[in-house]
Z-matrix of the N, CA and C atoms (Angstrom, degrees):
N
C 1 1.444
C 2 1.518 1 108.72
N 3 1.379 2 118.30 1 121.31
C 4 1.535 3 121.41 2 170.16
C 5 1.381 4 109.47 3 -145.78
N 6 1.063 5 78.20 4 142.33
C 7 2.328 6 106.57 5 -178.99
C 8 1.387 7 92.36 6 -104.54
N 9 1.742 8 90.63 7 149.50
C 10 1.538 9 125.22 8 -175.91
C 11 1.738 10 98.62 9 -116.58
N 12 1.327 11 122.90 10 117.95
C 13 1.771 12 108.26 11 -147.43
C 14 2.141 13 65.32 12 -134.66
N 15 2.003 14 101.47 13 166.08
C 16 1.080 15 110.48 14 179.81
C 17 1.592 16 79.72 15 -136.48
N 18 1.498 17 114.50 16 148.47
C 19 1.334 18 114.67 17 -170.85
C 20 1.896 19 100.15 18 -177.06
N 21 1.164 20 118.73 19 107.75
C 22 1.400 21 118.65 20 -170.29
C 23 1.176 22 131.98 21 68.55
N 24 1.400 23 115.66 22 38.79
C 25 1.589 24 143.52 23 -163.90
C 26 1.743 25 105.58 24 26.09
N 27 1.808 26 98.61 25 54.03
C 28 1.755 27 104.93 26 159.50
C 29 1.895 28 90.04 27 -141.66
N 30 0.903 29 99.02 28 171.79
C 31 1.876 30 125.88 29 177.38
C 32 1.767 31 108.59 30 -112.27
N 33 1.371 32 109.13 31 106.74
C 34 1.594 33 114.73 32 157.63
C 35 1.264 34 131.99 33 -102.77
N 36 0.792 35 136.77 34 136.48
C 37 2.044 36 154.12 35 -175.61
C 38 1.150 37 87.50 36 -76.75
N 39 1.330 38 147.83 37 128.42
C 40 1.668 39 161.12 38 153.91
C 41 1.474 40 113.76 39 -130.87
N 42 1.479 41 101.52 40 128.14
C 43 1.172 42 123.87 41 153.93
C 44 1.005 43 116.73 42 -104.41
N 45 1.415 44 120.24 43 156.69
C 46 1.893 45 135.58 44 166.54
C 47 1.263 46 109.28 45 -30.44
N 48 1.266 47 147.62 46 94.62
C 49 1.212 48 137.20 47 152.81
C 50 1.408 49 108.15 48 122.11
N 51 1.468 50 132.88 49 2.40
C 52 1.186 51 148.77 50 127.91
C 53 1.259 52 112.28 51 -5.68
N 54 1.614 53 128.24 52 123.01
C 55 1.479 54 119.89 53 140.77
C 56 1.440 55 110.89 54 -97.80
N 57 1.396 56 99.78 55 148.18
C 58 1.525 57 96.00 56 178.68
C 59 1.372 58 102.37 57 -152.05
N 60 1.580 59 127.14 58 139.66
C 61 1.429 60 148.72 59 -173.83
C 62 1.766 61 102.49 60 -74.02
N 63 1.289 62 123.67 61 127.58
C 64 1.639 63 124.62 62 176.87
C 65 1.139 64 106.40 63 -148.95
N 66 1.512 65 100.02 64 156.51
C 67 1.723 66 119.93 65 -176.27
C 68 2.098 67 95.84 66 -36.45
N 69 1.489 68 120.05 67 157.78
C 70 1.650 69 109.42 68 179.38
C 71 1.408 70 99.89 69 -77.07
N 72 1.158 71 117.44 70 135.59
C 73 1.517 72 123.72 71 168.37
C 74 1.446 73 128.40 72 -100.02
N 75 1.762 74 114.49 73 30.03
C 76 1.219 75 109.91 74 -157.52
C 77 1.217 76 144.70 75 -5.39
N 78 1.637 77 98.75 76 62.76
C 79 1.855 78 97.20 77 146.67
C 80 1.930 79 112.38 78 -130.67
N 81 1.329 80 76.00 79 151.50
C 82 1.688 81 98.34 80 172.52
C 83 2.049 82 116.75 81 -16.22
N 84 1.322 83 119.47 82 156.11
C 85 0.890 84 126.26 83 161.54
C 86 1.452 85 123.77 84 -66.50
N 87 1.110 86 128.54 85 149.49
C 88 1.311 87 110.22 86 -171.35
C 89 1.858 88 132.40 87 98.26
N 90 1.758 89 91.92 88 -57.19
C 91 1.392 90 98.22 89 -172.10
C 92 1.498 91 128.25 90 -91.69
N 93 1.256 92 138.20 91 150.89
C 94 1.329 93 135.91 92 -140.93
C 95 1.812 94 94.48 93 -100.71
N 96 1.449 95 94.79 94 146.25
C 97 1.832 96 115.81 95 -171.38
C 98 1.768 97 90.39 96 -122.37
N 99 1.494 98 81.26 97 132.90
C 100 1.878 99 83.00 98 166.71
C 101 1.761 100 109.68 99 -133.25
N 102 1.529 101 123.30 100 127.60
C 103 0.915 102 134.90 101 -161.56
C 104 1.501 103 108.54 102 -112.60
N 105 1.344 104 96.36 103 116.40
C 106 1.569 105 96.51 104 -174.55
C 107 1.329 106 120.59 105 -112.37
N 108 1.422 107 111.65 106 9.98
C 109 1.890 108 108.21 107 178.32
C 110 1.597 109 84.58 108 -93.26
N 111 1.144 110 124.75 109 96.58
C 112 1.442 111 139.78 110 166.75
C 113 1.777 112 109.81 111 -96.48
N 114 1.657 113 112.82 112 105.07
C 115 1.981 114 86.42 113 178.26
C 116 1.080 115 106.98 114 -105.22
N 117 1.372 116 146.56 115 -3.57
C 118 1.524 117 125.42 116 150.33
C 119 1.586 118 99.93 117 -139.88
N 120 1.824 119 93.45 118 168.62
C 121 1.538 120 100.80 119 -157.79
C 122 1.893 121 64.28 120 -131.50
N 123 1.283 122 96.32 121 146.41
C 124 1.767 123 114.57 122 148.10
C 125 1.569 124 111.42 123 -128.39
N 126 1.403 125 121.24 124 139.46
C 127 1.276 126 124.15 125 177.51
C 128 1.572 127 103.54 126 -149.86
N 129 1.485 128 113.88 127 -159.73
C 130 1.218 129 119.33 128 178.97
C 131 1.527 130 115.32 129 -72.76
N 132 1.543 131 114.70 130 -25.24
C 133 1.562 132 117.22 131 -169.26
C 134 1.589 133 101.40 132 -67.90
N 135 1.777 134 117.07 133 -38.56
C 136 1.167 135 115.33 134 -144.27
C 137 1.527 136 101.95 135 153.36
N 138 1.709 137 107.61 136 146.45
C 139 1.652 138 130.08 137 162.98
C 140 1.758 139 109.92 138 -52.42
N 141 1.547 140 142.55 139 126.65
C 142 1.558 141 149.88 140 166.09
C 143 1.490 142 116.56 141 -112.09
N 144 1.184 143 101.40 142 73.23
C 145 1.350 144 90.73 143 167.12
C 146 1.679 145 129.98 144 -70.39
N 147 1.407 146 139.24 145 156.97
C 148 1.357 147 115.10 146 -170.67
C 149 1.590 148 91.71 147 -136.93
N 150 1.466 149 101.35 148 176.01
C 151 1.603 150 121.86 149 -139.98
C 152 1.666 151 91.35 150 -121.18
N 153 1.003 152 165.35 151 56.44
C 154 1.704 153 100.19 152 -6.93
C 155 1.714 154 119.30 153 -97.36
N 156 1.214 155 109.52 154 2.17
C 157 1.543 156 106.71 155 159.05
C 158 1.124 157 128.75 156 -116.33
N 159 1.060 158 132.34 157 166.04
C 160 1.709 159 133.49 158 163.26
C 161 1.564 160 111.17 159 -68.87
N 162 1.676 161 119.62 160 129.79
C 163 1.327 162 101.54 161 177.31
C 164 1.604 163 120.99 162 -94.13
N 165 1.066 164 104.83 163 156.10
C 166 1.450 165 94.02 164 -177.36
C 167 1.718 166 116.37 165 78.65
N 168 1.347 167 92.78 166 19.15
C 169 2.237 168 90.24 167 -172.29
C 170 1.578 169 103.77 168 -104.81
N 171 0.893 170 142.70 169 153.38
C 172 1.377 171 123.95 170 169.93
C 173 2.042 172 88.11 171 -144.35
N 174 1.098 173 97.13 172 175.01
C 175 1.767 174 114.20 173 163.43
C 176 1.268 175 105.56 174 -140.75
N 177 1.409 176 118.05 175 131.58
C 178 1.203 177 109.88 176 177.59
C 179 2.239 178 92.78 177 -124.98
N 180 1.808 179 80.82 178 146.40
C 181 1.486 180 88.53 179 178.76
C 182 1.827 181 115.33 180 -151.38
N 183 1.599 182 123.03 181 165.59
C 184 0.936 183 138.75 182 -158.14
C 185 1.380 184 94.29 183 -109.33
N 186 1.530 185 104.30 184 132.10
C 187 1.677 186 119.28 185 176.56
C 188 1.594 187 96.03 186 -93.96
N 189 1.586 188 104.26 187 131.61
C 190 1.512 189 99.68 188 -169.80
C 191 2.066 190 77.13 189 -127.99
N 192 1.231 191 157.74 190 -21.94
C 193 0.708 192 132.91 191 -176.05
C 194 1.672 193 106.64 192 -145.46
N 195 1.326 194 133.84 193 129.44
C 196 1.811 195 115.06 194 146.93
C 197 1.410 196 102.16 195 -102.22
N 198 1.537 197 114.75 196 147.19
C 199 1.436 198 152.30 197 -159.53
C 200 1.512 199 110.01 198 -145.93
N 201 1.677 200 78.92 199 162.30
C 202 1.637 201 107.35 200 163.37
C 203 1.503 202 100.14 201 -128.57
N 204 1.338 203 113.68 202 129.37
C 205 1.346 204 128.22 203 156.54
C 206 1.652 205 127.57 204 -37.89
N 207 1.490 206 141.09 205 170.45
C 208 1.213 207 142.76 206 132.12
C 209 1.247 208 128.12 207 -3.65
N 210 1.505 209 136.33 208 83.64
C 211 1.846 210 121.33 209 173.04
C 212 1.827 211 113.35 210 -16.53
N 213 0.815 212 126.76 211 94.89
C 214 1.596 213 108.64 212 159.28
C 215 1.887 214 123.86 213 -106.24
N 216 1.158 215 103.21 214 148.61
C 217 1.312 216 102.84 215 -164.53
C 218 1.467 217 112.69 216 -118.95
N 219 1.290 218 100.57 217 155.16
C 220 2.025 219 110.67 218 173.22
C 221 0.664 220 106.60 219 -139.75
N 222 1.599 221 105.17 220 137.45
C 223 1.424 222 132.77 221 163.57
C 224 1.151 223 129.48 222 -76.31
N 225 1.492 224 148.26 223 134.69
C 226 1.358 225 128.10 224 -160.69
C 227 1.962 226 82.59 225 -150.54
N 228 1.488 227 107.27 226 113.64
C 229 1.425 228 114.54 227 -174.92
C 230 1.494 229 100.58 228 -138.79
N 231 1.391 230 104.65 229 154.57
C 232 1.645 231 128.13 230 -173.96
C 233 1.360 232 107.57 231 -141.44
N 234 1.440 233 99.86 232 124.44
C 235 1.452 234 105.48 233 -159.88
C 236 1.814 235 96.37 234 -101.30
N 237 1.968 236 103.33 235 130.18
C 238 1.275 237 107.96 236 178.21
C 239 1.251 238 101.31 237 86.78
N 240 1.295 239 133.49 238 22.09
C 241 1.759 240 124.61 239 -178.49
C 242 1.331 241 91.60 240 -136.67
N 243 1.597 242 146.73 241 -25.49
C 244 1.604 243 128.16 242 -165.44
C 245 1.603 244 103.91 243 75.57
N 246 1.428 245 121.68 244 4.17
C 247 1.293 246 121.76 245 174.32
C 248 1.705 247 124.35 246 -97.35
N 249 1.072 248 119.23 247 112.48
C 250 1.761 249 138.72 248 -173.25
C 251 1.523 250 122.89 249 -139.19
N 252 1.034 251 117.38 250 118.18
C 253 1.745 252 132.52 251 -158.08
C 254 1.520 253 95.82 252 -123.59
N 255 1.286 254 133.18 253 117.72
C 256 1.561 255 143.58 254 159.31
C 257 1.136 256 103.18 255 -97.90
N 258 1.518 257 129.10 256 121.09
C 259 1.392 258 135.09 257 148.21
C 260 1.641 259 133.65 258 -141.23
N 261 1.413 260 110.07 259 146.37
C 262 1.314 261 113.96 260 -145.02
C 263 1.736 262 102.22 261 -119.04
N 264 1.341 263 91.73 262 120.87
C 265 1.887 264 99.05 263 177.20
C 266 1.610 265 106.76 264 -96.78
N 267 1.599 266 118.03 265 164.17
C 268 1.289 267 124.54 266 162.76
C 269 1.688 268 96.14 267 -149.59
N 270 1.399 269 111.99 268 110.15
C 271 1.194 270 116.24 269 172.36
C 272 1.448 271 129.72 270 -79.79
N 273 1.481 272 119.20 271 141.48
C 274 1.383 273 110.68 272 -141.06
C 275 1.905 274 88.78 273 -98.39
N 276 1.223 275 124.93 274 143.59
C 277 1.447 276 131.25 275 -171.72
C 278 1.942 277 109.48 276 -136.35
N 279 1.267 278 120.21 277 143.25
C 280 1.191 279 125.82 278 150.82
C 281 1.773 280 129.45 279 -98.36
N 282 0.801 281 86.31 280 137.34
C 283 2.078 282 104.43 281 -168.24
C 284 1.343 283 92.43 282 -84.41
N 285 1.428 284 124.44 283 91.18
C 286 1.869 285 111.06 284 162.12
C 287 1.674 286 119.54 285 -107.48
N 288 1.108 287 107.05 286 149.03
C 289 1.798 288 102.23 287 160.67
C 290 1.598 289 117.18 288 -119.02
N 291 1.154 290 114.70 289 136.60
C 292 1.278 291 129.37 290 -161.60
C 293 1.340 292 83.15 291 -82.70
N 294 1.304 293 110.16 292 138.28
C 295 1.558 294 133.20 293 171.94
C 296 1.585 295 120.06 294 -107.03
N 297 1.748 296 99.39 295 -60.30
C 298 1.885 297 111.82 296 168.70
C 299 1.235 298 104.43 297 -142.28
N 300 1.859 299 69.53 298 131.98
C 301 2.312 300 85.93 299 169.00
C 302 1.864 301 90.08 300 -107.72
N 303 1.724 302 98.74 301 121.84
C 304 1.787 303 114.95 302 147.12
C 305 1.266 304 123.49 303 -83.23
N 306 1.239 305 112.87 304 137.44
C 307 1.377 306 97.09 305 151.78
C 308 2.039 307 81.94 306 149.61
């Protein structure tokens, strides 16, 4: 059984017991997130695709970490000017594990 979930304007493939990295959703460690723009459900009955969601599907999952990603850096250079800009991102992520797919 795997859900097709929309969550931080990207699409993840989840199974039961899945960890998976997502946009931060500020909540607490520990406490359970339930995601309901679900667009297809597969199970034993059959493939659901939804119009654009499935009704009635939800995923529910366990926040096991919030984070910051990898330092990454950019360069921003101008050639013939003495002009050079270094700057450094860390994108902020939530750690969940899928517990239950409905639907």
């Amino acid at each position: 059984m795997f859900a097709i979930i929309l969550t931080g304007g990207k699409q993840y493939k989840v199974d039961e017991g899945d960890i998976i990295f997502v946009e931060k959703l500020g909540v607490e460690e520990g406490d359970e997130v339930k995601f309901d723009k679900v667009l297809a459900v597969s199970n034993e009955n059959g493939f659901v695709a939804g119009a654009p969601y499935v009704s009635g599907a939800s995923v529910t999952a366990k926040v096991v970490r919030n984070g910051k990603a990898k330092k990454i850096y950019v360069m921003k250079y101008k050639a013939k000017k003495n002009e050079k800009k270094k700057i450094g991102h860390r994108q902020p992520y939530t750690k969940v594990q899928i517990v239950k797919i409905e639907g």
